[in-house]
PLY file of the C-alpha trace (Angstrom):
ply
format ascii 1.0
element vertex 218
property float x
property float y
property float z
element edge 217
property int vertex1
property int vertex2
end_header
119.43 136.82 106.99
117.14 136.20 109.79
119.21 136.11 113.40
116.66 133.22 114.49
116.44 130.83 111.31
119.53 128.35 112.81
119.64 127.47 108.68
120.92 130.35 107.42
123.38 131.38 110.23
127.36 130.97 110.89
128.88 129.87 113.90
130.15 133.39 113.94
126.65 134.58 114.12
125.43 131.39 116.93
128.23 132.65 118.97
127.11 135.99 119.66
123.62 135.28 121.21
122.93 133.09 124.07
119.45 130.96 122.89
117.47 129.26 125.67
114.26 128.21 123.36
113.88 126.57 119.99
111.03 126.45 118.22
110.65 122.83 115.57
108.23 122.78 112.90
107.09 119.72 111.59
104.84 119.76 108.68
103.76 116.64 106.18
104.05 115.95 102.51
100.88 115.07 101.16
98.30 116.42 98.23
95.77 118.90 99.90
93.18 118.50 97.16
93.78 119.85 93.21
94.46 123.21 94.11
96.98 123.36 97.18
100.99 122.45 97.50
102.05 119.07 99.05
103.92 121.48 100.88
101.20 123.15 102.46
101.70 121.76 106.06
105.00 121.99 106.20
104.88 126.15 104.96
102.21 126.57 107.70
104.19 125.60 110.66
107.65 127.23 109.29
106.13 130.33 108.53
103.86 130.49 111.55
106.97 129.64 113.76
109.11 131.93 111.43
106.80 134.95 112.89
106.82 133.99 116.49
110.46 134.41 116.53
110.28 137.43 114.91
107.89 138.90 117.71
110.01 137.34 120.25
113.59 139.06 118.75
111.22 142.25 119.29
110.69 141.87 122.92
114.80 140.77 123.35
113.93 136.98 123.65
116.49 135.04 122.45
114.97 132.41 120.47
115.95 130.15 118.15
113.80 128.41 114.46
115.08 124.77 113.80
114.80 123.61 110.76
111.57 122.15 109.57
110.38 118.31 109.72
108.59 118.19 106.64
107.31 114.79 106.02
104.89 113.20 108.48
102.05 110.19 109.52
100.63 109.69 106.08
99.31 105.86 106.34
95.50 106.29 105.67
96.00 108.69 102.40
98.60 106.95 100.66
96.49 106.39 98.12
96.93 109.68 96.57
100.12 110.19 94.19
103.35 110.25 95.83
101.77 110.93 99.30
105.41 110.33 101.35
104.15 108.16 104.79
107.16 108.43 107.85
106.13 106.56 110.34
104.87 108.39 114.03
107.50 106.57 115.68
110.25 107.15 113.45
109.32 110.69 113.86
109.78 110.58 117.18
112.77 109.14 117.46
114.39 111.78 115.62
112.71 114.56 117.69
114.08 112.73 120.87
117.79 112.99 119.16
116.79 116.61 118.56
115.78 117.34 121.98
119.42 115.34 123.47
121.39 117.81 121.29
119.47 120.92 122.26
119.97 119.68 125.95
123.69 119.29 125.40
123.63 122.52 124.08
122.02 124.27 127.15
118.88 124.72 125.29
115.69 125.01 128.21
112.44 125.16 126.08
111.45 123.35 123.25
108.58 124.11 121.63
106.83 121.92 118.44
104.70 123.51 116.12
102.97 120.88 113.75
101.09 121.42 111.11
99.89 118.44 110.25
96.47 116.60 111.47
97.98 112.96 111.14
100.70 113.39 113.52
100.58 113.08 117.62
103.07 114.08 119.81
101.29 113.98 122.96
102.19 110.52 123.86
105.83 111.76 122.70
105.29 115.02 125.48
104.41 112.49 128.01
107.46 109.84 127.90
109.41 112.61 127.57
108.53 114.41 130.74
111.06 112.47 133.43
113.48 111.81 130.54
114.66 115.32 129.18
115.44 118.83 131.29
113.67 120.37 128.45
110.31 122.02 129.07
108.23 120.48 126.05
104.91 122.29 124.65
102.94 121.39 121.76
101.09 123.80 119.34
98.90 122.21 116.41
98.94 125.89 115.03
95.16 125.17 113.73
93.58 125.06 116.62
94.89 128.34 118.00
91.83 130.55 117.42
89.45 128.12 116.62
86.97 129.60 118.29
87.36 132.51 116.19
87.74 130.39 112.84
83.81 129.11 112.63
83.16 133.03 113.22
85.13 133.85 109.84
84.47 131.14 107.68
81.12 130.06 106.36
81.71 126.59 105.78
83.25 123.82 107.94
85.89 120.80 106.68
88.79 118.88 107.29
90.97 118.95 104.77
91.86 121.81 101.71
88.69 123.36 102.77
87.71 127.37 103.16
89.57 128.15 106.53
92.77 125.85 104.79
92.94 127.49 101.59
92.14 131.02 103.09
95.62 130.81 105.19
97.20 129.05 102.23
96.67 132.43 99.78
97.42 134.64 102.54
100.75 132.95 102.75
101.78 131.64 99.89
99.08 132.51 97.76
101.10 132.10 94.56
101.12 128.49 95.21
97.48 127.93 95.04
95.39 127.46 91.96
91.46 128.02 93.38
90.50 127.46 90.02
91.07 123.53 90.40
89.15 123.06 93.44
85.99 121.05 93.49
82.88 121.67 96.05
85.19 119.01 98.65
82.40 116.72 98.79
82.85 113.82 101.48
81.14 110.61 101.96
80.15 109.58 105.99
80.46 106.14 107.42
78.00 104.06 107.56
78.18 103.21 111.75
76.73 106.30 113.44
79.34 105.52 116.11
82.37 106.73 113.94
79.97 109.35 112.51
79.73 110.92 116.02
83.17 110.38 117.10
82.52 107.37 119.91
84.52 105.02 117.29
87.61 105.95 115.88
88.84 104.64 113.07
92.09 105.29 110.12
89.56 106.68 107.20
90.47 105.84 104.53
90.97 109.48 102.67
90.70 107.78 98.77
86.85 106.39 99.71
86.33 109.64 102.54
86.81 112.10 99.68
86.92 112.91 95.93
90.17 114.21 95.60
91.57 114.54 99.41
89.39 117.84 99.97
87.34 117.69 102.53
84.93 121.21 102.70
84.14 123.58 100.17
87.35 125.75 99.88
85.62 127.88 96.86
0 1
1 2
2 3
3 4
4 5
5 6
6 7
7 8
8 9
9 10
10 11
11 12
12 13
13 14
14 15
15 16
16 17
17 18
18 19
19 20
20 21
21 22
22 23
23 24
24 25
25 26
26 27
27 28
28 29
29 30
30 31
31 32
32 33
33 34
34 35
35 36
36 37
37 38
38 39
39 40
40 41
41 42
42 43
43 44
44 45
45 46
46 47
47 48
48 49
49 50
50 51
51 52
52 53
53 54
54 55
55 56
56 57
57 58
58 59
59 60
60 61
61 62
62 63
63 64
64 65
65 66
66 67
67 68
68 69
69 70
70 71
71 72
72 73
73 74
74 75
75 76
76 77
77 78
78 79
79 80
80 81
81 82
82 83
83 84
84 85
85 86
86 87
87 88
88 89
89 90
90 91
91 92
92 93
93 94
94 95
95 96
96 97
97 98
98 99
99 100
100 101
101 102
102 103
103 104
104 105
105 106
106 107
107 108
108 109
109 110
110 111
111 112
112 113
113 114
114 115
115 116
116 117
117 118
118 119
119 120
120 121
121 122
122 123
123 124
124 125
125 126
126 127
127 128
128 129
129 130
130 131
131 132
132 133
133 134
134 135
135 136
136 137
137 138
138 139
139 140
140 141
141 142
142 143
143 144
144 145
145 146
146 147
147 148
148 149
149 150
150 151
151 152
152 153
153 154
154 155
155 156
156 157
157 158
158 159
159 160
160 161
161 162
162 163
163 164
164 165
165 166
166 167
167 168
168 169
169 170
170 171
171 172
172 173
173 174
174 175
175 176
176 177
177 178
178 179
179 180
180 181
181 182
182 183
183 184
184 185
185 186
186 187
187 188
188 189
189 190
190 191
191 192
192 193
193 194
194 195
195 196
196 197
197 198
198 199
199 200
200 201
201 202
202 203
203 204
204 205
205 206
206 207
207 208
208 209
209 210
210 211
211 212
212 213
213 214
214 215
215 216
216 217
């Protein structure tokens, strides 16, 4: 037993600390090519969270790891077998429930750690700010050292791809089968604007990629 995972404690064991900051993982549920867990999002952001707390117990901070949101904003990739779509505003709702209880509960910081590129909580963050005593923040764990990602990895994607799988088998790597991947081939727009990023679109992942890869992971 963990004395920060709020799952696996007793009331006994709640009553003894006094927490001020909870960290919420939210995650997806989703295929990540042939040869990654539909989990894979959801594992990221739990586990990632799982060893902040642990770092923070270390230095006496008394924080606390909510259980994880694992479904997310799947619209564009439904396509893909049993790919399980929540809506960004249902998701939201339920984090604003969250945040009320943790408020009730003398809870000061919230912080959400998502894993998953399809969900955004800024505008969430920003309705938020006059409505809750809460200090919000907002980690998209993949973009912490990014800088130091294209330095590490030799070739750059999306979805599945090298940096994706890399993390995958450090952290769960008995749940990925490298020997299904393909080369994560992807196929570009045809408007230059989307290409560069002046138009934003939903892709549509099914005609984007082969298999939902997107980068070589191999």
């Amino acid at each position: 037993m963990k004395p920060w995972r709020l799952q696996e404690l007793t009331q006994k064991a709640i009553r003894e600390h006094t927490f001020t900051t909870a960290i919420l993982p939210i995650g997806s549920t989703e295929a990540h090519g042939m040869h990654v867990p539909y989990g894979s999002d959801a594992f990221h952001s739990t586990i990632v969270s799982d060893r902040v707390c642990e770092k923070a117990w270390e230095q006496n901070a008394r924080i606390i790891l909510l259980p994880t949101i694992a479904y997310g904003v799947q619209g564009n990739t439904l396509n893909f077998p049993l790919n399980i779509n929540v809506r960004q505003k249902n998701i939201d709702v339920m984090i604003v429930d969250i945040i009320e209880s943790l408020e009730f509960h003398g809870i000061q910081k919230l912080v959400l750690v998502n894993g998953h590129g399809g969900n955004d909580f800024k505008p969430l963050l920003r309705d938020m700010y006059r409505r809750t005593k809460l200090f919000l923040a907002l980690v998209d764990w993949w973009k912490v050292g990014s800088d130091k990602a294209k330095e590490i990895f030799e070739k750059s994607g999306e979805h599945a791809d090298e940096m994706e799988t890399s993390i995958d088998m450090a952290l769960f790597g008995d749940l990925v089968h490298l020997e299904h991947s393909n080369d994560g081939g992807s196929y570009p727009s045809r408007f230059e604007a989307i290409n560069k990023g002046w138009v934003y679109i939903a892709r549509p992942w099914h005609i984007v990629t082969l298999d939902s890869t997107h980068g070589d992971p191999r």
